[in-house]
VOGU-3710 file (C-alpha; in Angstrom, 3 decimals, decimal comma):
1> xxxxxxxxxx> 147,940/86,267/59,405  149,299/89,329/57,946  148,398/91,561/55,264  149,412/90,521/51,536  152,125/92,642/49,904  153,149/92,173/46,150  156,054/91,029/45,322  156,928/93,933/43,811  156,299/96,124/46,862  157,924/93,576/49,366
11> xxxxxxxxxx> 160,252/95,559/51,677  159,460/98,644/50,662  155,583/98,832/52,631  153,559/97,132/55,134  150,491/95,359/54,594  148,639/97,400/56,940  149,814/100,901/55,515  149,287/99,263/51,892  145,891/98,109/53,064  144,926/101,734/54,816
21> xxxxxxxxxx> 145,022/100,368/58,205  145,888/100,941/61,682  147,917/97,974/63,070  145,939/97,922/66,180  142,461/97,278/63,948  139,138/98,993/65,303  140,697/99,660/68,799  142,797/102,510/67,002  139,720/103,875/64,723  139,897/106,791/67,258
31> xxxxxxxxxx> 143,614/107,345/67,076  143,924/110,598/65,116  141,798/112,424/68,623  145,154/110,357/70,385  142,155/107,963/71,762  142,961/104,619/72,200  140,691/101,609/72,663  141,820/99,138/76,112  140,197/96,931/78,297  139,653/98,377/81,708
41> xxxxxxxxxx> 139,240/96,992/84,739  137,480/99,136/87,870  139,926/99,310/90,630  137,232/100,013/93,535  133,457/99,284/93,558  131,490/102,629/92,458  127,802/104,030/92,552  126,402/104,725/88,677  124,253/108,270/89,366  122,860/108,115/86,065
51> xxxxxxxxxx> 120,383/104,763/86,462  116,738/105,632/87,387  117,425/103,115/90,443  121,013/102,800/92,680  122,940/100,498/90,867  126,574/99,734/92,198  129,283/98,372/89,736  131,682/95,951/91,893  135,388/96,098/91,489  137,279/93,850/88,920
61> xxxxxxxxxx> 134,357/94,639/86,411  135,951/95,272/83,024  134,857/97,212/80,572  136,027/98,696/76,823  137,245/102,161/77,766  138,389/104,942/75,636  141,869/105,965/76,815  143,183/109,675/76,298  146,422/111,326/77,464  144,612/114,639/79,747
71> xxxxxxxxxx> 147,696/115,841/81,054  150,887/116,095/83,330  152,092/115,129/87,094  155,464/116,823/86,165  156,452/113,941/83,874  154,035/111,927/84,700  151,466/111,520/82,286  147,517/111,687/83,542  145,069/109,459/81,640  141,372/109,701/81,564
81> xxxxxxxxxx> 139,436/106,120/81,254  136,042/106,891/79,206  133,495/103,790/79,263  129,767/103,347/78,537  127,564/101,716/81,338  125,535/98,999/79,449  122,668/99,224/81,763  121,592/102,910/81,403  124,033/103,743/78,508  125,739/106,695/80,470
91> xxxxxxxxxx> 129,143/107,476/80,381  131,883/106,900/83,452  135,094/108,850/83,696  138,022/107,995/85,496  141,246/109,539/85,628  144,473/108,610/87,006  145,626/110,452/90,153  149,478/110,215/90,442  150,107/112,427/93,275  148,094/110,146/95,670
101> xxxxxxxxxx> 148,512/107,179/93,205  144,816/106,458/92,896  141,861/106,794/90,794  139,399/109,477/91,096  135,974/109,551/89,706  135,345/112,725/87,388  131,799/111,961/85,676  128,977/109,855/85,650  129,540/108,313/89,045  130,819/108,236/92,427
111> xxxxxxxxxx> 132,990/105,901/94,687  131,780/103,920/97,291  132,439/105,128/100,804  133,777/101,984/102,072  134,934/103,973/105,619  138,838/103,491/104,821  139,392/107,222/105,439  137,740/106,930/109,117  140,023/106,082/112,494  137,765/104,086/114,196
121> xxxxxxxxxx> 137,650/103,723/118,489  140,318/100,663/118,430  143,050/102,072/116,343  145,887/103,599/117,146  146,305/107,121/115,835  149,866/108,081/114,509  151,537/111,319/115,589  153,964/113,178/113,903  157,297/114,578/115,704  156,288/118,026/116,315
131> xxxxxxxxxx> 152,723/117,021/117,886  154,912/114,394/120,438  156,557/117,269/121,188  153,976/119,600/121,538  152,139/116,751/123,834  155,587/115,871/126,222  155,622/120,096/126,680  152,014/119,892/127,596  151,159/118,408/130,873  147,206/118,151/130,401
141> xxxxxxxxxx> 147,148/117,068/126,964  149,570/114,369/128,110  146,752/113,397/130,660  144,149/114,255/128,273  145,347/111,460/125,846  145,564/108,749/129,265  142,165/109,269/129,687  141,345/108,677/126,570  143,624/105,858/126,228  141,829/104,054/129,354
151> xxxxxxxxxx> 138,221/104,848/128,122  139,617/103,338/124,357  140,376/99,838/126,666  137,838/99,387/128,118  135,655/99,633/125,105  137,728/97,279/123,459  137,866/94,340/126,565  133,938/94,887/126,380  134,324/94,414/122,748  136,259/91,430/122,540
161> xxxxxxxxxx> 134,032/89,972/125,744  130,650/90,399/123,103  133,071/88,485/120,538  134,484/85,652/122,712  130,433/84,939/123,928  129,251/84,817/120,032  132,039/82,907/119,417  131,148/80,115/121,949  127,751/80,057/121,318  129,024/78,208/117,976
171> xxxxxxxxxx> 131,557/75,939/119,645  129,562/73,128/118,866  127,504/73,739/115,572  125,634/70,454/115,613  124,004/70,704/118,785  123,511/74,837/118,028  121,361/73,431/114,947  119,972/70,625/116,747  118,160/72,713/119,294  117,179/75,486/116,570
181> xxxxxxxxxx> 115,708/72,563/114,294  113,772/71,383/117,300  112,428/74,747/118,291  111,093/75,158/114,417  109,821/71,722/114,589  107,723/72,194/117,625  105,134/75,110/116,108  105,620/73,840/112,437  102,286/71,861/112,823  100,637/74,619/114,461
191> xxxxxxxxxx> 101,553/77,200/111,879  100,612/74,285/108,941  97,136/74,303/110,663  97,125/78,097/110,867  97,534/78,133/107,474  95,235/75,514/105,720  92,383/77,515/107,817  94,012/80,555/106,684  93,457/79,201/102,923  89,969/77,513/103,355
201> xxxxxxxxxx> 88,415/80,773/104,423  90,325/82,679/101,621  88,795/80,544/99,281  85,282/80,509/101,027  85,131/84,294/100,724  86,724/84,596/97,671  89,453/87,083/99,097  92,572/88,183/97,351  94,150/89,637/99,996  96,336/88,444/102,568
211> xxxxxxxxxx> 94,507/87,963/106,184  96,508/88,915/109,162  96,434/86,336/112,456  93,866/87,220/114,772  94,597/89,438/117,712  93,278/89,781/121,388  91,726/93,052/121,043  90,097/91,709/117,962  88,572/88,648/119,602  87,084/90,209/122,431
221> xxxxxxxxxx> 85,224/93,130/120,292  83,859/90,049/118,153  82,500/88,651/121,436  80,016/91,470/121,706  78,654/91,022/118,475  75,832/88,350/118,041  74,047/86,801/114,882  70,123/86,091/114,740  69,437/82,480/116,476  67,349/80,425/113,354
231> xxxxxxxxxx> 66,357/80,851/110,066  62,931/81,239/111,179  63,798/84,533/112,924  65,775/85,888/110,068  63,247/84,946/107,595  60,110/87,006/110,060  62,582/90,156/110,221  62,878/90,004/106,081  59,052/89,295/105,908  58,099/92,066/108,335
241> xxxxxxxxxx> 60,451/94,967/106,924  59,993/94,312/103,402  57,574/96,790/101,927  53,486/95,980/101,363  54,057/97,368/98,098  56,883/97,500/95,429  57,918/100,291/94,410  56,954/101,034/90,374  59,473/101,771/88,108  58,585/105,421/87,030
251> xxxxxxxxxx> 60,903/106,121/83,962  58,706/105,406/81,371  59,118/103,259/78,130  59,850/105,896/75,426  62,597/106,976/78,257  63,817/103,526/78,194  63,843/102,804/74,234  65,761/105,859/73,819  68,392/105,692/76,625  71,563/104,162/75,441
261> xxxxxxxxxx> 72,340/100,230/76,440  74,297/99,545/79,317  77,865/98,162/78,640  78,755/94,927/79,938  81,236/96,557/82,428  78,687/99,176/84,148  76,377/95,689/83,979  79,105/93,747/85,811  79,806/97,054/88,170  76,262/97,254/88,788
271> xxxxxxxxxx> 75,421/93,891/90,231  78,322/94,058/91,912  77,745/96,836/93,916  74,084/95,615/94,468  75,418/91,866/95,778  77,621/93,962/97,886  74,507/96,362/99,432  72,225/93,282/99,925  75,423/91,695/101,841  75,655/94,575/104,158
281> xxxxxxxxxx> 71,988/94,859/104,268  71,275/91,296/105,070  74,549/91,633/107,929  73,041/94,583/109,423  69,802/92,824/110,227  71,285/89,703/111,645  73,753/91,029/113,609  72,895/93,313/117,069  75,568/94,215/119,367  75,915/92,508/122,951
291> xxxxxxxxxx> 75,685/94,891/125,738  78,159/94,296/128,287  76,342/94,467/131,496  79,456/95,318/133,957  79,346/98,452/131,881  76,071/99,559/132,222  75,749/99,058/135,807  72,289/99,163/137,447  70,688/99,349/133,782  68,157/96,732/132,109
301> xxxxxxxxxx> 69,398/95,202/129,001  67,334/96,440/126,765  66,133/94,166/124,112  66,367/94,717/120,392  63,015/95,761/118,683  62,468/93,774/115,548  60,264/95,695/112,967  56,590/94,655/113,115  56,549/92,473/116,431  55,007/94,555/119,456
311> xxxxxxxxxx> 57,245/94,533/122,447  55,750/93,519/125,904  55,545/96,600/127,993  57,383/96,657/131,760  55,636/97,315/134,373  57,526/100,708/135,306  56,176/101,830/131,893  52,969/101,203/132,545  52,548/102,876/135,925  54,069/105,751/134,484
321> xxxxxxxxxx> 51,969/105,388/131,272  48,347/105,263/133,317  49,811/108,137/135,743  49,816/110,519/133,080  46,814/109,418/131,336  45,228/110,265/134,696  46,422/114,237/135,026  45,760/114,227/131,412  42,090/115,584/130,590  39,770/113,604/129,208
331> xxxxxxxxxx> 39,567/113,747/125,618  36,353/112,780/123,209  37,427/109,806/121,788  37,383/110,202/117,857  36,806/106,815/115,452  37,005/106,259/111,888  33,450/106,523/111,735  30,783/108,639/113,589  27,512/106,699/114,057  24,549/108,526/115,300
341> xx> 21,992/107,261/118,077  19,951/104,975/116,046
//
């Protein structure tokens, strides 16, 4: 739909000058700079060096560039492409290259090295007349460039030999998938099982981190490490090494009216950390490390002492106990009390 004229101004002015408009609409608001408003299309995949994190920008993406005239190639004209990355909001500037009849990159990002400017082992590099002449005048270059020749084919037969076994390995995809299927099939219930235990003591503990399989080394330090035998014997060690008497709280009341309350956190953090000390505490004193007797050598055992239970004496300690009571002198035995004659 075009603009309306009058009648009386018909064929004498457009609509769009009589209207104060550019033809082109908003992609010409720019057009008095000599910037003009197109849809561009990236011609190679590029790197955006503005976004906190690397963020590539794959080729055939289009975007509403800003074109500008930036100068000559002779009589070629050199554009500059000026578009705003949506994800960080940075601006990307690309310019026409007509002596190499590319585009380069001038702001904002960078190109992709794809590797199309590297000669790799298997191809064939091109020479120009005056280095073929310079190499048929120049007997050890010549046999320079044979040895390097026969080391290039070789690589390659090896090459195509690691290609042609990959390549039959896949001959027959259904049986290739069969025997993979079969080989995940065979420790699938194993690694279920693993995993329900796996579970069931993360729940039990209450852990919310991930616990890694058990290992060799680990299972044969937990072999050294025994837990008390019955309840009875745990219960005797907790009876025997608990105090006679509790200790008395010593802060006293107008100290405790006056302190501030405790939050609910430092309350939370508080038992807590005391759960957590009567955990270790109550670990510590039914657990007692194995002694490995192939280590020891010719050594007794010796026997854990458990507080308050006497422990029977050997009879190496005792003849060395009575020998030294006998070079000892004789002592006046002293009591708690002193009774006289009568």
């Amino acid at each position: 739909m075009g603009k309306y004229v009058p009648p009386d101004q018909e064929g004498v002015i457009s609509g769009n000058k009589l209207a104060g408009k550019h033809a082109l609409g908003n992609r010409a608001k720019k057009i008095s700079q000599g910037i003009l408003t197109v849809r561009f299309e990236m011609p190679y995949p590029i790197w955006c060096t503005s976004c906190p994190k690397p963020t590539i920008i794959g080729q055939g993406v289009r975007f509403n560039a800003e074109k500008k005239k930036v100068g000559n190639y002779y009589s070629t004209p050199i554009y500059s492409f000026r578009m705003k990355h949506v994800a960080c909001g940075s601006w990307i500037e690309i310019q026409t290259d007509p002596k190499n009849t590319a585009y380069v990159v001038i702001e904002g990002a960078r190109k992709r090295d794809l590797g199309e400017d590297k000669v790799n082992e298997g191809d064939v590099k091109i020479l120009t007349t005056e280095e073929r002449e310079a190499l048929r005048n120049n007997a050890f270059a010549t046999l320079e460039v044979k040895v390097e020749d026969k080391k290039r084919l070789e690589h390659s037969k090896l090459r195509l030999e690691e290609l042609q076994d990959l390549s039959e390995q896949w001959e027959d995809p259904y049986e290739r998938n069969k025997k993979l299927r079969r080989t995940f099939r065979e420790g699938r219930k194993q690694r279920e099982k693993e995993a329900g235990v796996t579970a069931a003591l993360q729940d039990k503990m209450s852990l919310g981190l991930d616990i890694l399989p058990e290992h060799e080394d680990d299972v044969r330090r937990a072999g050294f490490i025994q837990f008390g035998d019955t309840d009875g014997e745990r219960a005797m060690v907790k009876a025997v090494s608990k105090p006679l008497f509790a200790l008395m709280d010593k802060t006293p009341e107008s100290t405790k009216s006056k302190s501030q309350p405790k939050s609910k956190k430092l309350k939370a953090e508080e038992a807590a950390r005391k759960k957590t000390a009567d955990a270790v505490a109550e670990i510590r004193g039914n657990t007692r490390a194995a002694m490995d007797p192939f280590l020891i050598g010719t050594k007794s055992i010796t026997k854990p002492l458990l507080a308050g239970v006497k422990r029977k004496r050997n009879t190496t300690e005792s003849t060395t106990l009575s020998k030294a009571e006998e070079s000892a002198p004789a002592s006046p035995e002293v009591g708690l009390v002193d009774y006289e004659s009568d």
